[in-house]
C-alpha positions in Angstrom: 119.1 36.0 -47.1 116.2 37.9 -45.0 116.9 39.0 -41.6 114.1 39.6 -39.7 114.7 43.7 -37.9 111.4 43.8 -36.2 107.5 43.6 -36.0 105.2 46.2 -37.8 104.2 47.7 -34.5 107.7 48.1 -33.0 108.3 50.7 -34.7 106.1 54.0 -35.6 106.0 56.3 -38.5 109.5 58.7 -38.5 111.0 56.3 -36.4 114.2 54.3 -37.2 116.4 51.3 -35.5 119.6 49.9 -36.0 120.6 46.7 -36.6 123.9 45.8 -35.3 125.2 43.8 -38.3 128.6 44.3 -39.8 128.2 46.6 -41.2 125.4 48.4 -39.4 121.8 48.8 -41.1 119.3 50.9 -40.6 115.7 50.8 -41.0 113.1 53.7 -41.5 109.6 53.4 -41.0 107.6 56.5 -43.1 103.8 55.9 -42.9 103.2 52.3 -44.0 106.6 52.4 -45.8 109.5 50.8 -44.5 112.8 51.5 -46.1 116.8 50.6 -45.0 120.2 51.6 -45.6 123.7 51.1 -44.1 123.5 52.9 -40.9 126.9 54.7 -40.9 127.3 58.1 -42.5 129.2 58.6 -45.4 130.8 61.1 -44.5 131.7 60.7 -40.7 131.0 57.9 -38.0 127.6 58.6 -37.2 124.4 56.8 -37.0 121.4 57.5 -39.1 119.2 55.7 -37.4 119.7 58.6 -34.7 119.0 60.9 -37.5 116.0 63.2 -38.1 113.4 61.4 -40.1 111.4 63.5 -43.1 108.1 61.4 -43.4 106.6 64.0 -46.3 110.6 64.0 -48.2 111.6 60.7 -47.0 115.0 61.9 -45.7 116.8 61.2 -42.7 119.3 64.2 -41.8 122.7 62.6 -40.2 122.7 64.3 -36.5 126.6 65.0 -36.9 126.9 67.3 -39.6 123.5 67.4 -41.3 124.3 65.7 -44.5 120.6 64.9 -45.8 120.2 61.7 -47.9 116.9 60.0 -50.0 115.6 56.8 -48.2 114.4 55.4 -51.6 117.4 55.6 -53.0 120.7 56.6 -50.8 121.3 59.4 -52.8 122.9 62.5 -51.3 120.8 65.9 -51.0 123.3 67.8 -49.1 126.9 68.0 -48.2 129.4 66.9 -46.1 128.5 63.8 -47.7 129.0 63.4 -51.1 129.1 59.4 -51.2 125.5 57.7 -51.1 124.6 54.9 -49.3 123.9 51.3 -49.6 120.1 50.7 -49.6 118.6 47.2 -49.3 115.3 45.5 -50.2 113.1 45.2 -47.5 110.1 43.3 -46.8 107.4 42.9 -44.7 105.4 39.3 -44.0 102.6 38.7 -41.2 103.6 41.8 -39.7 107.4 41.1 -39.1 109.8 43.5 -41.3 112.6 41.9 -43.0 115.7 43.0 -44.8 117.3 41.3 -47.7 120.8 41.0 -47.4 123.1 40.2 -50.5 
C-alpha cells in the first residue's frame, strides 16, 4: 500500500516530516533523494524527524541523546541506540512522494 507524505516541493533538501501513522514515519529529503524510516528513536521517545539532517553522510542525529543512524539503511552509527530502525521503500510519481507500507 503507498501513502502519499507530500509533494516534491513541500519539502527541501535536509528537511524531514512526520507522518502521524501508527507507528510514526518519517521522511528525509537529501538532495533529490528522498528516504523514510519509523520516526521514533530506538532508543528513547523522540522524533527524528526533529533530528539534524546530514545531506553529505545521509544521517539524521536524534535531538534527545544524539544517537546517529544511516537513512539508507537504519543502521546505528552511534550509541544510545543500539537497535536500528525500520526503513521503508519510498517513491516519488508526478511530483508527489509516496511511502510503501507493508
Amino acid at each position: 500500500m503507498l501513502i502519499k507524505a507530500c509533494t516534491t516541493d513541500q519539502l527541501r533538501p535536509g528537511e524531514a516530516l512526520r507522518l502521524n501513522l501508527t507507528p510514526p514515519i518519517a521522511v528525509y529529503r537529501l538532495g533529490d533523494e528522498y528516504y523514510a524510516t519509523e520516526d521514533t528513536c530506538t532508543h528513547a521517545q523522540a522524533s527524528l524527524a526533529a533530528g539534524d539532517i546530514d545531506l553529505e553522510e545521509c544521517t539524521v542525529e536524534c535531538p534527545y541523546h544524539g544517537s546517529l543512524f544511516d537513512l539508507r539503511s537504519g543502521r546505528v552509527l552511534s550509541l544510545p541506540a543500539t537497535r536500528p530502525l525500520k526503513t521503508y521503500t519510498v517513491k516519488v510519481v508526478d511530483q508527489e512522494v509516496f511511502v510503501e507500507l507493508g
